[in-house]
C-alpha positions in Angstrom: -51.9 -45.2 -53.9 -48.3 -46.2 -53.5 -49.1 -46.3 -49.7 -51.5 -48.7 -50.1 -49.4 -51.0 -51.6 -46.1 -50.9 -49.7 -48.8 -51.9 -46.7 -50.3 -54.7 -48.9 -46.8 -55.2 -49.4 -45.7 -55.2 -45.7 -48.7 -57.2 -45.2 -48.1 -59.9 -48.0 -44.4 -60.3 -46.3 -45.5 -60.6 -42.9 -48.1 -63.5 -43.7 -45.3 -65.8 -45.4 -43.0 -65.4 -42.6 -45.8 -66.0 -40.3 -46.6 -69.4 -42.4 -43.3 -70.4 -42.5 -42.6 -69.7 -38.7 -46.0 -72.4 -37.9 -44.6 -75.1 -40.5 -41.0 -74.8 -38.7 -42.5 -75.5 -34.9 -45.0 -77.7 -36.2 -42.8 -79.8 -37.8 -39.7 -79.2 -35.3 -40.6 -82.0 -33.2 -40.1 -84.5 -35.0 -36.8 -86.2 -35.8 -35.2 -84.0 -33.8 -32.9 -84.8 -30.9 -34.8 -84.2 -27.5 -32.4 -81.7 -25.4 -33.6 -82.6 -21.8 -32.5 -85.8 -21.1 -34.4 -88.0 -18.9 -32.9 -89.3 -15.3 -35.5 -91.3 -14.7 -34.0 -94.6 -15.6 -36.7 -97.4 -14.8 -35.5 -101.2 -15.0 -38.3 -103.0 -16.3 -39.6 -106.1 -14.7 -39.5 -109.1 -17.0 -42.8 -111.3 -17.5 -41.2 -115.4 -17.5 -43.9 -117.3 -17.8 -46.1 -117.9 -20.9 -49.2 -119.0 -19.1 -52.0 -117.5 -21.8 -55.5 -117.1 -19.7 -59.1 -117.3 -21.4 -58.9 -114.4 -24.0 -55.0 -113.4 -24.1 -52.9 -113.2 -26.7 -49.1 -115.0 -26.7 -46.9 -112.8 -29.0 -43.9 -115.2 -29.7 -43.1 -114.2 -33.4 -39.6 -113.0 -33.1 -39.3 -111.5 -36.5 -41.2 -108.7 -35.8 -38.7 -105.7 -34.2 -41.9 -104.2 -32.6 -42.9 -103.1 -29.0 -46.4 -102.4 -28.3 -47.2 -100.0 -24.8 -49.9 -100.6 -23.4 -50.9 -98.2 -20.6 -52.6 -99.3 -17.6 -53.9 -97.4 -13.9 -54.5 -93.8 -13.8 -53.2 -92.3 -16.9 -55.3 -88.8 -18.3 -52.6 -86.5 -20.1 -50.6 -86.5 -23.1 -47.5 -88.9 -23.5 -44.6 -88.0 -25.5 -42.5 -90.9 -26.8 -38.8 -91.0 -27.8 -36.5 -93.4 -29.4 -32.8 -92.9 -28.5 -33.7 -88.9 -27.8 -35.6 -89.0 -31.6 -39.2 -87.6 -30.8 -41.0 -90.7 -32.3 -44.9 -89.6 -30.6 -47.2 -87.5 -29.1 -50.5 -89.0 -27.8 -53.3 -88.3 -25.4 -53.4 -91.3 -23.3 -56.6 -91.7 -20.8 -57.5 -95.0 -19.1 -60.6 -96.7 -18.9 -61.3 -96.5 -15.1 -63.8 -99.5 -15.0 -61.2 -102.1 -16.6 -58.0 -100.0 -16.0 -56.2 -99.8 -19.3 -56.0 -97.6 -21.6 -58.0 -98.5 -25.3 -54.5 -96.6 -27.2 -52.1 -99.6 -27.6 -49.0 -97.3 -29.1 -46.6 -99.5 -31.6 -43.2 -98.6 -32.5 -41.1 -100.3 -34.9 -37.9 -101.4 -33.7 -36.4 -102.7 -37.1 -34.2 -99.9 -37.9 -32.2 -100.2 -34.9 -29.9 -102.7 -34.8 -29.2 -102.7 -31.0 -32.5 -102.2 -28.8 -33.1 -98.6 -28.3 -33.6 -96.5 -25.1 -37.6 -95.8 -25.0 -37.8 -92.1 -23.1 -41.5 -91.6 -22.0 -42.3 -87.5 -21.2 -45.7 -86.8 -19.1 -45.8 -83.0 -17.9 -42.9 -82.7 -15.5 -42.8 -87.1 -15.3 -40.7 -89.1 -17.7 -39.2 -92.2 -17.7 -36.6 -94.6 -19.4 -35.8 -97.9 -20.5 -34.5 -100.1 -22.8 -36.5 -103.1 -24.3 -35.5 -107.1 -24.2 -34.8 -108.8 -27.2 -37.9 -111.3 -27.2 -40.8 -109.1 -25.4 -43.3 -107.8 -27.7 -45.1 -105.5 -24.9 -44.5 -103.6 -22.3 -47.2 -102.4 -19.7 -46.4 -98.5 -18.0 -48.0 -98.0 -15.2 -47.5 -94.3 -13.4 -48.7 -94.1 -10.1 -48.5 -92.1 -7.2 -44.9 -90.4 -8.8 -43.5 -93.7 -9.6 -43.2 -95.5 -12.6 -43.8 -99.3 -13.3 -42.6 -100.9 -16.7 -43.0 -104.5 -17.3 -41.9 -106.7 -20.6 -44.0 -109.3 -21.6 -45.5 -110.9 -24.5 -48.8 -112.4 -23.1 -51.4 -109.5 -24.6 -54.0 -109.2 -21.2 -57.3 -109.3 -21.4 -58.9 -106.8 -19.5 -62.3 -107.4 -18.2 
């Protein structure tokens, strides 16, 4: 009998360690400092102009320390998104291939920084870096062919 229950025992053991070993890596992401550090330092082009087309959207309130990514071409794998090295998000991204753009618009909230932080995208073996303007509310990653494109704007597109 006492065998039994030194393996019921053992067994008892091994299942809270295993339980505490998934809540650790699940929850290890998050908040922590990213070790690899991007080189992939992309200099985002700057939309001037607030010419608003049929069905766009001007984003001009100021007040609002958000950035919204919008993800347009050829995008079909998962994005990981960092703020100043802090994992921040991790989302499947997959455009729409008849209007180009991707239907996840991802929105971070900038307010608790009080300098703009350095955005780090990760994709597989791809990422890419950049730091935000004070006055753009988007910015519109585009990954093709190896290369990344950012651009800053705050006219929303409308993608037909």
């Amino acid at each position: 009998m006492t065998g039994e229950l030194l393996v019921l025992s053992f067994m008892s053991l091994f299942t809270r360690l295993l339980c505490i070993c998934c809540f650790i890596s699940c929850n290890s992401l998050y908040g922590q400092q990213h070790t690899v550090k991007c080189k992939t330092s992309v200099k985002p082009g700057i939309e001037h102009h607030g010419l608003v087309e049929e069905d766009e959207y001007l984003y001009i309130d100021s007040t609002k320390p958000e950035l919204r990514i919008i993800f347009e071409r050829t995008f079909n794998d998962t994005v990981c998104i960092y703020l100043n090295g802090a994992f921040v998000r991790k989302q499947f991204i997959q455009t729409n291939r008849m209007i180009g753009v991707s239907r996840a618009m991802i929105k971070l909230d900038l307010s608790e920084y009080k300098e703009a932080p350095e955005i780090s995208l990760f994709m597989g073996k791809y990422c890419a870096r950049f730091l935000p303007v004070s006055g753009k509310r988007i910015a519109y990653i585009n990954f093709y062919k190896e290369k990344w494109a950012i651009e800053l704007s705050n006219v929303l597109r409308a993608y037909k």
